[in-house]
Backbone bond lengths (Angstrom), bond angles and torsions (degrees), N, CA, C in turn:
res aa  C-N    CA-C-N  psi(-1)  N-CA   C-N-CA  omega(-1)  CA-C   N-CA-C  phi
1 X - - - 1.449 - - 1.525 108.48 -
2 X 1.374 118.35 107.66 1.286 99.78 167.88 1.843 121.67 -79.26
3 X 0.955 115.54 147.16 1.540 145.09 -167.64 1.450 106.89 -98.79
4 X 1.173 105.42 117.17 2.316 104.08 171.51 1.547 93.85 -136.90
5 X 1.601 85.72 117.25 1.769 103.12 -177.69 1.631 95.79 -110.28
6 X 1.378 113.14 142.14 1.160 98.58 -168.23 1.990 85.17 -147.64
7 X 1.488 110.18 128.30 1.488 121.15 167.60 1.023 155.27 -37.50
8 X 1.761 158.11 1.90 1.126 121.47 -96.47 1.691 97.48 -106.96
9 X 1.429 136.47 162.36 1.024 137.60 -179.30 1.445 130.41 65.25
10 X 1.364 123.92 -15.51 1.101 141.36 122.34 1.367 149.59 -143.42
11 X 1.666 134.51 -163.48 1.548 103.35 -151.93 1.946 86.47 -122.31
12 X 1.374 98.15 132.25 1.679 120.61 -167.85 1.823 88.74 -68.74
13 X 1.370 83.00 163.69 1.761 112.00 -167.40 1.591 96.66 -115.82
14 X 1.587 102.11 135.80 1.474 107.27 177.07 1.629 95.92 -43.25
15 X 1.045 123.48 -67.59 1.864 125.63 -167.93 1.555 118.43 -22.53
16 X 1.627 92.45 -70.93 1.537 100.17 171.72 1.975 124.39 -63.45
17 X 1.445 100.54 -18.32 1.403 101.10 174.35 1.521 99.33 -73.17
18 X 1.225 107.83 -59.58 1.668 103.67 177.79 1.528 127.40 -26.78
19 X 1.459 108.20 -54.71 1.035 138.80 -168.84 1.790 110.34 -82.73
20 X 0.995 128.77 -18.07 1.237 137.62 144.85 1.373 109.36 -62.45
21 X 1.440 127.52 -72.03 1.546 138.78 -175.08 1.875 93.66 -25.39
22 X 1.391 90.54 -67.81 1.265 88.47 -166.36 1.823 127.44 -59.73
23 X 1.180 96.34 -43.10 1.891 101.18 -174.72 1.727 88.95 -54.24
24 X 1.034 125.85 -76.10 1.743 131.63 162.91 1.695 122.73 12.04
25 X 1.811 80.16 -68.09 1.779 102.90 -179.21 1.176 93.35 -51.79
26 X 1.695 125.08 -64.14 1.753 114.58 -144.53 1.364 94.69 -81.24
27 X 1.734 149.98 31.80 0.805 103.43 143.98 2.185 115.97 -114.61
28 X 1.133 90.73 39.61 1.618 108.40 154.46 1.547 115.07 -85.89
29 X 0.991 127.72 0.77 1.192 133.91 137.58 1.444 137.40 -38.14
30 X 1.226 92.97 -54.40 1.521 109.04 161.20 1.287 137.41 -75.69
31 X 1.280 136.48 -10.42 1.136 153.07 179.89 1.512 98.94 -158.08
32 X 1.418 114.57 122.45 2.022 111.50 148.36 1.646 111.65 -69.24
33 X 0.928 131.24 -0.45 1.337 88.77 -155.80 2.049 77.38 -127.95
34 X 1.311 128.32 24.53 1.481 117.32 129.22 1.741 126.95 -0.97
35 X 0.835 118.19 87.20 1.586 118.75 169.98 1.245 112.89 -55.86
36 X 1.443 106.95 -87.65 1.801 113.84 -155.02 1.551 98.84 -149.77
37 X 1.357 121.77 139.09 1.154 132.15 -174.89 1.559 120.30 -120.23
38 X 1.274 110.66 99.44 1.549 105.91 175.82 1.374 127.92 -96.27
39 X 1.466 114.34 121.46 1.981 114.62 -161.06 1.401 94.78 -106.43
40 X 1.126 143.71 119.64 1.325 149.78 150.27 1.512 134.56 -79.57
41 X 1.128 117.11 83.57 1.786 113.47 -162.51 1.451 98.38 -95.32
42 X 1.415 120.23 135.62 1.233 156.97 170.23 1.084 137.18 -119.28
43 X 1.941 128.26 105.85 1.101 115.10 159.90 1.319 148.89 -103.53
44 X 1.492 117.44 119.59 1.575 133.22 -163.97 1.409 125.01 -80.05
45 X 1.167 114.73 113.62 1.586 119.88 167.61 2.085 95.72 62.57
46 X 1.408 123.50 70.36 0.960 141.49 169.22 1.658 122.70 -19.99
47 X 1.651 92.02 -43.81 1.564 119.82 -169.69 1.339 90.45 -67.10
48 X 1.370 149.95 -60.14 1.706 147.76 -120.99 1.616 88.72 -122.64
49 X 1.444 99.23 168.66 0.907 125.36 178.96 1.896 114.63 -86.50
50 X 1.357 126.03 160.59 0.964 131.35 -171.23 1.615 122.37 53.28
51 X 1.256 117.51 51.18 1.406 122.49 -164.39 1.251 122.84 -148.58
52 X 2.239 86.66 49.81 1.498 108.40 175.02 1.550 90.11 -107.85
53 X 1.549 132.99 134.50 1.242 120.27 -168.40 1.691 111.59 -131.80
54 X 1.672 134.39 94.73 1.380 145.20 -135.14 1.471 74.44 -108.81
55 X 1.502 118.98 133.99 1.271 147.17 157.94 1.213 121.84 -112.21
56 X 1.438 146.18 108.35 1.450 121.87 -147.50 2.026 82.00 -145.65
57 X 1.514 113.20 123.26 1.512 129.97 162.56 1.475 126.51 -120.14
58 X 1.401 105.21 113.74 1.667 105.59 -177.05 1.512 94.60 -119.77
59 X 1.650 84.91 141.62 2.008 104.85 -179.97 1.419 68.54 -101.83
60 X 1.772 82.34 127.53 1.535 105.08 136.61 1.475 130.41 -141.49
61 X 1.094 128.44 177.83 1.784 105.51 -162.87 2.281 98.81 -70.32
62 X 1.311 70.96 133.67 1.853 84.81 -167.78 1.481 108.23 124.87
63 X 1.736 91.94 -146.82 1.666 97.63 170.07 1.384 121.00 -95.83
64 X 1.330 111.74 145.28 1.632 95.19 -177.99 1.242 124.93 -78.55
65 X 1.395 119.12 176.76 1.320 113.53 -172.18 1.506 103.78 -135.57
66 X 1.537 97.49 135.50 1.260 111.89 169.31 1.253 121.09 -122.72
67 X 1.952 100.37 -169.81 1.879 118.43 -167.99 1.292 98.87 -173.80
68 X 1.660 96.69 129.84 1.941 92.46 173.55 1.926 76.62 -123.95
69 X 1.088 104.77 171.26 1.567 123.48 -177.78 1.684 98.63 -167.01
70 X 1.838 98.25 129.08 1.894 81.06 162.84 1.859 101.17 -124.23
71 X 1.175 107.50 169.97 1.313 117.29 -177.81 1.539 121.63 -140.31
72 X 1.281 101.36 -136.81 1.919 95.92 -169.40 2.183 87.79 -111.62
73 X 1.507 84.89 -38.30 1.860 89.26 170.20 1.155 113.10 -129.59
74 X 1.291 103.52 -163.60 1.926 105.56 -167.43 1.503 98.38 -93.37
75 X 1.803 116.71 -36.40 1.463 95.33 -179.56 1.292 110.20 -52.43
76 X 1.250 104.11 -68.53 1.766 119.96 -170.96 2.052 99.07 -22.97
77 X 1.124 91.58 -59.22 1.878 104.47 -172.61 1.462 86.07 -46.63
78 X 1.564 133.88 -68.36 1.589 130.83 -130.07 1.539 98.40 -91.92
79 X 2.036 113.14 -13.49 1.317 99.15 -179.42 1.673 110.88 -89.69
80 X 1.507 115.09 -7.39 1.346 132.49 173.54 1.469 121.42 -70.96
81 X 1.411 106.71 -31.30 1.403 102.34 -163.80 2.060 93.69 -111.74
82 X 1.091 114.47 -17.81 1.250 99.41 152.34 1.855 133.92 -89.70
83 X 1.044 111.30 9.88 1.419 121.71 151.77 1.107 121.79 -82.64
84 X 1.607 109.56 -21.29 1.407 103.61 174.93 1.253 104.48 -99.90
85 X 0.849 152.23 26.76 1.791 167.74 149.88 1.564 110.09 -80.87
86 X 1.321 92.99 -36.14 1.950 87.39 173.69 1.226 141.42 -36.21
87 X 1.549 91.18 -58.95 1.538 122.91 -172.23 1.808 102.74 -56.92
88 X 1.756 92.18 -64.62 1.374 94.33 170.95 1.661 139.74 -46.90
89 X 1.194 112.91 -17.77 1.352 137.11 171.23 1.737 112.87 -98.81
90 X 0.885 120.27 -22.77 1.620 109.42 149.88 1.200 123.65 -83.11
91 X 1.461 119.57 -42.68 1.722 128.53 176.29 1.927 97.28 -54.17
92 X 0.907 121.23 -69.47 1.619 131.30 -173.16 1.704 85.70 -52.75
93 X 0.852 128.28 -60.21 2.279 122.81 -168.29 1.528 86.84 -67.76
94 X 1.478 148.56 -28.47 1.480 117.27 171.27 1.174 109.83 -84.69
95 X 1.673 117.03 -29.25 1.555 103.02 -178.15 1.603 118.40 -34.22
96 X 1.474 96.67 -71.63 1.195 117.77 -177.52 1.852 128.87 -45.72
97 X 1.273 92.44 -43.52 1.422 119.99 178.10 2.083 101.54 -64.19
98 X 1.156 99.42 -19.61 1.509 112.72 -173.68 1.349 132.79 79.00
99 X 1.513 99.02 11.18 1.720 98.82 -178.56 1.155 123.39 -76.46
């Protein structure tokens, strides 16, 4: 699956890129046939709290499916908004599957 993480407002750390790659990867787990994954991290209103903001879009054959989640950090944000990708990625593997 290729992965396009893209910054806005400030500039990502090999760590957290890593660490995106990966939460990302495992959810090709759920589906093979995952296209392309675009993660968009954003930070909102600098001053306040919770204003790490994880945007996460996977093409898959159909419509795609998304998740924005914000948090106090970006993991916290990127491990939120790919849990909420789960569901959607099993519901879409029974669609299909026909259950």
């Amino acid at each position: 699956m290729n992965i396009k993480i893209q910054d806005i407002n400030f500039s990502i750390k090999e760590e957290l890129k890593a660490f995106v790659e990966k939460k990302v990867n495992k959810l090709g787990h759920f589906m093979s046939d995952l296209n392309d994954a675009t993660v968009v991290l954003t930070v909102t209103k600098p001053e306040s709290k919770e204003n790490k903001k994880a945007r996460i879009t996977l093409e898959v054959p159909g419509p795609d499916l998304f998740s924005e989640k914000t948090a106090d950090s970006f993991e916290e944000a990127v491990t939120k908004a790919c849990e909420a990708l789960e569901p959607q990625l099993a519901r879409l593997k029974d669609q299909r599957s026909g259950k």
